[in-house]
Structures are given as C-alpha cells and as structure tokens.
DSSP file (Angstrom, degrees, kcal/mol; ACC not computed):
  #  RESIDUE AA STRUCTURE BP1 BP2  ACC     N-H-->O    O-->H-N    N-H-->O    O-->H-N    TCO  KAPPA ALPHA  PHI   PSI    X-CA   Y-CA   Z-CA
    1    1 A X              0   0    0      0, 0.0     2,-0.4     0, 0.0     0, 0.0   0.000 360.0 360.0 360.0 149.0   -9.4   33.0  -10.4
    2    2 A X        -     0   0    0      1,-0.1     6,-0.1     2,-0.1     0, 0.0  -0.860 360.0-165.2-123.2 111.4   -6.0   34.5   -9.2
    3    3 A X        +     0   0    0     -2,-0.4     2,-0.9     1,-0.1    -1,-0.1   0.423  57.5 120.6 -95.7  20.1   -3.4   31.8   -8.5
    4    4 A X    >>  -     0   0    0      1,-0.2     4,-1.7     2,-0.0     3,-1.1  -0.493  55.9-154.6 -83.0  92.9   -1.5   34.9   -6.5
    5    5 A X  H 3> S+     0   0    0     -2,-0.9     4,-1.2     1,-0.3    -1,-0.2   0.561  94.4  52.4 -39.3 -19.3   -1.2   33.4   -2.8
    6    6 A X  H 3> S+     0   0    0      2,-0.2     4,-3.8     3,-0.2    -1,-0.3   0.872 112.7  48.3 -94.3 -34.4   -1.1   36.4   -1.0
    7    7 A X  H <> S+     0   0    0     -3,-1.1     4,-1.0     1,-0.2    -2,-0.2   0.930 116.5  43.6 -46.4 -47.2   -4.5   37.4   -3.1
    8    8 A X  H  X S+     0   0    0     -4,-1.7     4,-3.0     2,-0.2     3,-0.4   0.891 106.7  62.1 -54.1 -55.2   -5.9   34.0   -2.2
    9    9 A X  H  X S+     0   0    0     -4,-1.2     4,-2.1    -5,-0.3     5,-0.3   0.993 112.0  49.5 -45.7 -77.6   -4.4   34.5    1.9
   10   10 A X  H  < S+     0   0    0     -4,-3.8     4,-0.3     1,-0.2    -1,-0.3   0.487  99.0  50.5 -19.2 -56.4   -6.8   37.2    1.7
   11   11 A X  H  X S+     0   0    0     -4,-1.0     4,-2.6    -3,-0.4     5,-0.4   0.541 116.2  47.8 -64.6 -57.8   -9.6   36.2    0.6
   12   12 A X  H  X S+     0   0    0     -4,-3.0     4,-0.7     2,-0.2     5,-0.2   0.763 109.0  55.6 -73.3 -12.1   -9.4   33.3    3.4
   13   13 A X  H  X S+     0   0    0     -4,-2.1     4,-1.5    -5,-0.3    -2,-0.2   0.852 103.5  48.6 -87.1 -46.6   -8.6   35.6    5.6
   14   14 A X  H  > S+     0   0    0     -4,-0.3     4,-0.6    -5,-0.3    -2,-0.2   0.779 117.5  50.7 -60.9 -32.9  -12.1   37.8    4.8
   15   15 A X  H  X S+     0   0    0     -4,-2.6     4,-2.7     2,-0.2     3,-0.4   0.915 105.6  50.8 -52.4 -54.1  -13.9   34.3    5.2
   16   16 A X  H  X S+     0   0    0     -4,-0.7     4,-3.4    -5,-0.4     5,-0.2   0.905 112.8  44.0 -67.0 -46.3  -12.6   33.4    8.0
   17   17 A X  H  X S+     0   0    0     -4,-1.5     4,-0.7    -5,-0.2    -1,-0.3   0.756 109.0  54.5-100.1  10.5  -13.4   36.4    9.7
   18   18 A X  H  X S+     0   0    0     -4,-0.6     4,-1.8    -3,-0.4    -2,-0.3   0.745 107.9  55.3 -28.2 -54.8  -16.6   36.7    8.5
   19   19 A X  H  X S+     0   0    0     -4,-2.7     4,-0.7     1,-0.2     5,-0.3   0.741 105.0  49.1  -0.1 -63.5  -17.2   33.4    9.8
   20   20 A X  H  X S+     0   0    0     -4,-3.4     4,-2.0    -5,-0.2     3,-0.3   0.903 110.7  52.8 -81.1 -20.6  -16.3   34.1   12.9
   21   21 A X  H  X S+     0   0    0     -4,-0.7     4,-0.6     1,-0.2    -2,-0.2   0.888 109.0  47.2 -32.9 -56.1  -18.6   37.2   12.8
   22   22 A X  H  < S+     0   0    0     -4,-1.8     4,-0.4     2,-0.2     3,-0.3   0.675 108.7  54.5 -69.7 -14.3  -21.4   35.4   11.9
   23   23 A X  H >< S+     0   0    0     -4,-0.7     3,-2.7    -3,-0.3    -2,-0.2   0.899 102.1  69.3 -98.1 -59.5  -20.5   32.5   14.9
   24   24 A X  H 3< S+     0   0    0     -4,-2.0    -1,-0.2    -5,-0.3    -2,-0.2   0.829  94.6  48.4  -1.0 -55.0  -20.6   35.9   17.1
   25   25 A X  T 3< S+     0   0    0     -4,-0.6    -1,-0.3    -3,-0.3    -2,-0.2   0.827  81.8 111.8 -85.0  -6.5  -24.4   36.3   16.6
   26   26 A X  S <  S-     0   0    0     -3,-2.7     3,-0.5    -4,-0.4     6,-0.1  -0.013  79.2-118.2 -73.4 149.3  -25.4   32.5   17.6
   27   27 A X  S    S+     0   0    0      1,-0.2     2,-0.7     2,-0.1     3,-0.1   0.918 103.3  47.8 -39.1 -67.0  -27.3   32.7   21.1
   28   28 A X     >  +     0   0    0      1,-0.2     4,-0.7     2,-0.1    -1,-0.2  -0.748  67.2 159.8 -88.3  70.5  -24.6   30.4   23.4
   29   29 A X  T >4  +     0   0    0     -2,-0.7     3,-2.0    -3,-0.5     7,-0.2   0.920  65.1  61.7 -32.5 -59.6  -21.4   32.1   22.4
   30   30 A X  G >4 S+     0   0    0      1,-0.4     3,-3.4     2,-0.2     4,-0.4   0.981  96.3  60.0 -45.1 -70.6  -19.5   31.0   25.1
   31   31 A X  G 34 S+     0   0    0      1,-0.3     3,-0.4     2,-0.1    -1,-0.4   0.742 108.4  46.1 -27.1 -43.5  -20.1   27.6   24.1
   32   32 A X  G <X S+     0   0    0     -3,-2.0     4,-1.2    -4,-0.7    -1,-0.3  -0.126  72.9 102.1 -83.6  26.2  -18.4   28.5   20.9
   33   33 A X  H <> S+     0   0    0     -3,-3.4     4,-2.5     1,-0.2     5,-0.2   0.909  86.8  54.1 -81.6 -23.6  -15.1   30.5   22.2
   34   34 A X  H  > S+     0   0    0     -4,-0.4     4,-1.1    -3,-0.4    -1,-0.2   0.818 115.6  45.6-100.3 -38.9  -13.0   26.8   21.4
   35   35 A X  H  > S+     0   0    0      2,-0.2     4,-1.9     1,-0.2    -1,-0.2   0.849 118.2  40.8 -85.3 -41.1  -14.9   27.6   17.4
   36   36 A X  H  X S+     0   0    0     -4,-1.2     4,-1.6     1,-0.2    -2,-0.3   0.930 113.9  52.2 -88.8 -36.3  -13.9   31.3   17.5
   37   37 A X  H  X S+     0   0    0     -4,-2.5     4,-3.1     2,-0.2    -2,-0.2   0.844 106.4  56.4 -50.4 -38.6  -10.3   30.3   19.0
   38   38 A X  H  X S+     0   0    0     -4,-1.1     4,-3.2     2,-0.2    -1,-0.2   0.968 109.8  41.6 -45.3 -71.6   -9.8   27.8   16.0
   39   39 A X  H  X S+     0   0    0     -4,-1.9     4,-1.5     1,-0.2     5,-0.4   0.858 113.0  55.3 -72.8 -12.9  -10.4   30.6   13.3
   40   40 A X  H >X S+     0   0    0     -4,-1.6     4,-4.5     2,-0.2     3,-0.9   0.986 112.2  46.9 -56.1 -63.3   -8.1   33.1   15.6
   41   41 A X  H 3X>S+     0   0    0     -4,-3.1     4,-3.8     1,-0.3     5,-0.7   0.973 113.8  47.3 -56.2 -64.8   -5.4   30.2   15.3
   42   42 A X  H 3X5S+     0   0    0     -4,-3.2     4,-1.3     1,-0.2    -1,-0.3   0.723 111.0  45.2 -17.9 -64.3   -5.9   29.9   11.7
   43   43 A X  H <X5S+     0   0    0     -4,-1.5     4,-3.1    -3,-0.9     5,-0.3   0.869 109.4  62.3 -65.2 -55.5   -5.8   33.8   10.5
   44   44 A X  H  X5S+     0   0    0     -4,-4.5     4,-3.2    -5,-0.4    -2,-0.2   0.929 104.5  41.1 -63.9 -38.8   -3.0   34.0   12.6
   45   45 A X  H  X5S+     0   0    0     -4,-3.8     4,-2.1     1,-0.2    -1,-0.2   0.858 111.7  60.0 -60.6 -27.6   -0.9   31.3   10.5
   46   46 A X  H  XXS+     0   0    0     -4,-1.3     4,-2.0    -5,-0.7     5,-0.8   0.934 102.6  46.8 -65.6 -33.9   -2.1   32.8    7.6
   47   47 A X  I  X>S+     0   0    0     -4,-3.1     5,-1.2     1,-0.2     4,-0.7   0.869 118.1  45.4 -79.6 -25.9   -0.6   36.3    8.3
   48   48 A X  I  <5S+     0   0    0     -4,-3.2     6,-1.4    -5,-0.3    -1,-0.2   0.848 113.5  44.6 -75.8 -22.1    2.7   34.6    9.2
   49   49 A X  I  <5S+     0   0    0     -4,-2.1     6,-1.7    -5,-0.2     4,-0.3   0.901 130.8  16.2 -85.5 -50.5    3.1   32.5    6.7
   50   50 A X  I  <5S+     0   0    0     -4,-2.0    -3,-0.1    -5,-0.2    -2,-0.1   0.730 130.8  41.3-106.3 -22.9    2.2   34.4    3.8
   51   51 A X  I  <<S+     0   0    0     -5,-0.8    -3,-0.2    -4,-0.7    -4,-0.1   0.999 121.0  41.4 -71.0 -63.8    2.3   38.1    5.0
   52   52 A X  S   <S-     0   0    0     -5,-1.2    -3,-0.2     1,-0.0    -4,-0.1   0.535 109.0-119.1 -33.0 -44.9    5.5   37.7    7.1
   53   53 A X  S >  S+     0   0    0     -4,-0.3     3,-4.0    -6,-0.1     4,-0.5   0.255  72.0 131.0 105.7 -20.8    7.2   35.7    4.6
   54   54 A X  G >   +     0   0    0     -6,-1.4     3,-3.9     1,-0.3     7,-0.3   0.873  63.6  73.0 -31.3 -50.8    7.6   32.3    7.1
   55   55 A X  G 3  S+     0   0    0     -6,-1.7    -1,-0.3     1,-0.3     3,-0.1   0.469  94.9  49.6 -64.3  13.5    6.4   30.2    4.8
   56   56 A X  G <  S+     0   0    0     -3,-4.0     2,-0.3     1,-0.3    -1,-0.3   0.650 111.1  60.4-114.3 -13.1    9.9   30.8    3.0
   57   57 A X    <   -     0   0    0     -3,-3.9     4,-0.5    -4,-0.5    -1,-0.3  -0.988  60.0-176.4-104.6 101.0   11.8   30.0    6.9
   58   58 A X  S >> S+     0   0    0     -2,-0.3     4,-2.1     2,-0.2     3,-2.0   0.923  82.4  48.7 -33.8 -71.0   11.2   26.7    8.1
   59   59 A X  H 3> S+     0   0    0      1,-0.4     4,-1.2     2,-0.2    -1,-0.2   0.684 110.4  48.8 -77.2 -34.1   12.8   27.1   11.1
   60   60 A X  H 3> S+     0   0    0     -6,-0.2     4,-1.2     2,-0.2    -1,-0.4   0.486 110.1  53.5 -78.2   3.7   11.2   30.4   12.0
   61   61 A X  H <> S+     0   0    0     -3,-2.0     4,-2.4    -4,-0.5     5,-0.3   0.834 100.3  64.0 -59.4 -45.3    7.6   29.0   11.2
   62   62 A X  H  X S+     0   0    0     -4,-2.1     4,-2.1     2,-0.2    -3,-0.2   0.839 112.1  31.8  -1.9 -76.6    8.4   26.3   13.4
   63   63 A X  H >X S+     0   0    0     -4,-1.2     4,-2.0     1,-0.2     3,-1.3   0.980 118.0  50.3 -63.9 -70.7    8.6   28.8   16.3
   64   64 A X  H 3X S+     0   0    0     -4,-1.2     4,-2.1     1,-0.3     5,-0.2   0.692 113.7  48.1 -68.6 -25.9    6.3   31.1   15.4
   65   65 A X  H 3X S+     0   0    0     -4,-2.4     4,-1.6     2,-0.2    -1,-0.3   0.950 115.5  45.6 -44.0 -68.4    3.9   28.1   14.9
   66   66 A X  H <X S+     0   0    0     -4,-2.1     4,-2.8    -3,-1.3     5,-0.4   0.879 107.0  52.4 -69.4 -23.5    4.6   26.7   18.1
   67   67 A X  H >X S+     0   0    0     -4,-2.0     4,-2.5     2,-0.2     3,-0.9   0.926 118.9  42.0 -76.4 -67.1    4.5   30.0   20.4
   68   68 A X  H 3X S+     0   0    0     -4,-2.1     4,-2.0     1,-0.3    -1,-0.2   0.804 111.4  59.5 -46.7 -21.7    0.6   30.7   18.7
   69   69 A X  H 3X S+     0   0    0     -4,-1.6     4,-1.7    -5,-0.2    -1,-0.3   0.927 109.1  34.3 -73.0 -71.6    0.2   27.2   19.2
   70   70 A X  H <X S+     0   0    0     -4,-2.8     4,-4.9    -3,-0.9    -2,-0.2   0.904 114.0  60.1 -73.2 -39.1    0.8   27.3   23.0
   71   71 A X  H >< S+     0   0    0     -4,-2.5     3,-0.5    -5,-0.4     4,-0.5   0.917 113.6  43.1 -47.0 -78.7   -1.1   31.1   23.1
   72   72 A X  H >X S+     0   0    0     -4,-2.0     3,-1.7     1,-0.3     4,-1.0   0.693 114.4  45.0  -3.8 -60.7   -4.1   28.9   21.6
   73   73 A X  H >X S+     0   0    0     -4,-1.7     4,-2.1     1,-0.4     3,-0.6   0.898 113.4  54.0 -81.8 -46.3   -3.7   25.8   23.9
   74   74 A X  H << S+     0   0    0     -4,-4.9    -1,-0.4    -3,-0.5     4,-0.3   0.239 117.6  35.7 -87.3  27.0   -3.3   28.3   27.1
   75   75 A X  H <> S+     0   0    0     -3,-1.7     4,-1.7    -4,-0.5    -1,-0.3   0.360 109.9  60.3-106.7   1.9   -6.5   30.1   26.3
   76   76 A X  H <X S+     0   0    0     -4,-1.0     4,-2.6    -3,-0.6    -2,-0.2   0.741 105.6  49.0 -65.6 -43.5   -8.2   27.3   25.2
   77   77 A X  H  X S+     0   0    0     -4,-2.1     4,-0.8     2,-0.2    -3,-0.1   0.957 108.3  53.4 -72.1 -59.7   -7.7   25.9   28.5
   78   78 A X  H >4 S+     0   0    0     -4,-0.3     3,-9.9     2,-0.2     4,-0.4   0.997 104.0  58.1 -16.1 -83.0   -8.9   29.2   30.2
   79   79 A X  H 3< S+     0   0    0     -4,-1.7    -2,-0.2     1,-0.3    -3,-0.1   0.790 109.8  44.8 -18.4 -79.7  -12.2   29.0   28.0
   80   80 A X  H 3< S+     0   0    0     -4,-2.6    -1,-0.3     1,-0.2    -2,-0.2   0.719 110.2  51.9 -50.1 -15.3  -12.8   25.5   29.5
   81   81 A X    <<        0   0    0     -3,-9.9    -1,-0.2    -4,-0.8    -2,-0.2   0.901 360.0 360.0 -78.8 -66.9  -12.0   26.7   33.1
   82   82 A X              0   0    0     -4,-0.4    -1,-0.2     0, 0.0    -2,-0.1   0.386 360.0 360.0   5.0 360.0  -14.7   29.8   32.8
C-alpha cells in the first residue's frame, strides 16, 4: 500500500467515478442526480486539494471550497425543481 497522497487521490478518484458509473445504470436515475451530484462535489475537492496544491492554502481552499460548494447547492436545487 502507497502512503503517496496524490497516488491514494487517485485511486479515490477511479472509485468514485466508477461509482457514479455504476449509479448511472440504476433504472430511476433522476431520482439519483442529488447521489451523482455528491460524488461530482467530492472528485472535485479531491482535484483541488491534492492536484492543485490547495490543501497547502487555507485561504484559497476556503474559496475554492465555497464557490463548488454553492455550484453544488445551485444545481442541487435545480435537480429538485425538475
């Protein structure tokens, strides 16, 4: 096992979207966009944080955290109108 984070980032990264593939084939999608939005939000922190470097600027993960954060919230909110 590889205690190298960005190796690790990856690897979660491969899950996760696998995961959301696999949520893909389920009958009632729709029903699941709030499931698929989740792992979006997710992937995305992973690539800032450990690709990007954030996790070494507080104060720019902050932002970038909060602006995906609100992308999320306002399409989360879509989903539900649909």
């Amino acid at each position: 096992m590889t205690h190298d984070p960005l190796i690790r980032a990856w690897g979660l990264l491969v899950a996760l979207s696998m995961a959301g593939a696999l949520i893909t084939r389920a009958p009632n999608v729709t029903g699941l966009a709030l499931v698929i939005l989740a792992l979006s939000f997710v992937k995305a922190r992973l690539i800032l944080h450990h690709y990007l470097g954030l996790a070494n600027a507080p104060s720019w993960r902050r932002g970038f955290d909060m602006v995906v954060a609100g992308v999320c919230v306002l399409l989360a909110a879509l989903a539900l109108l649909a």
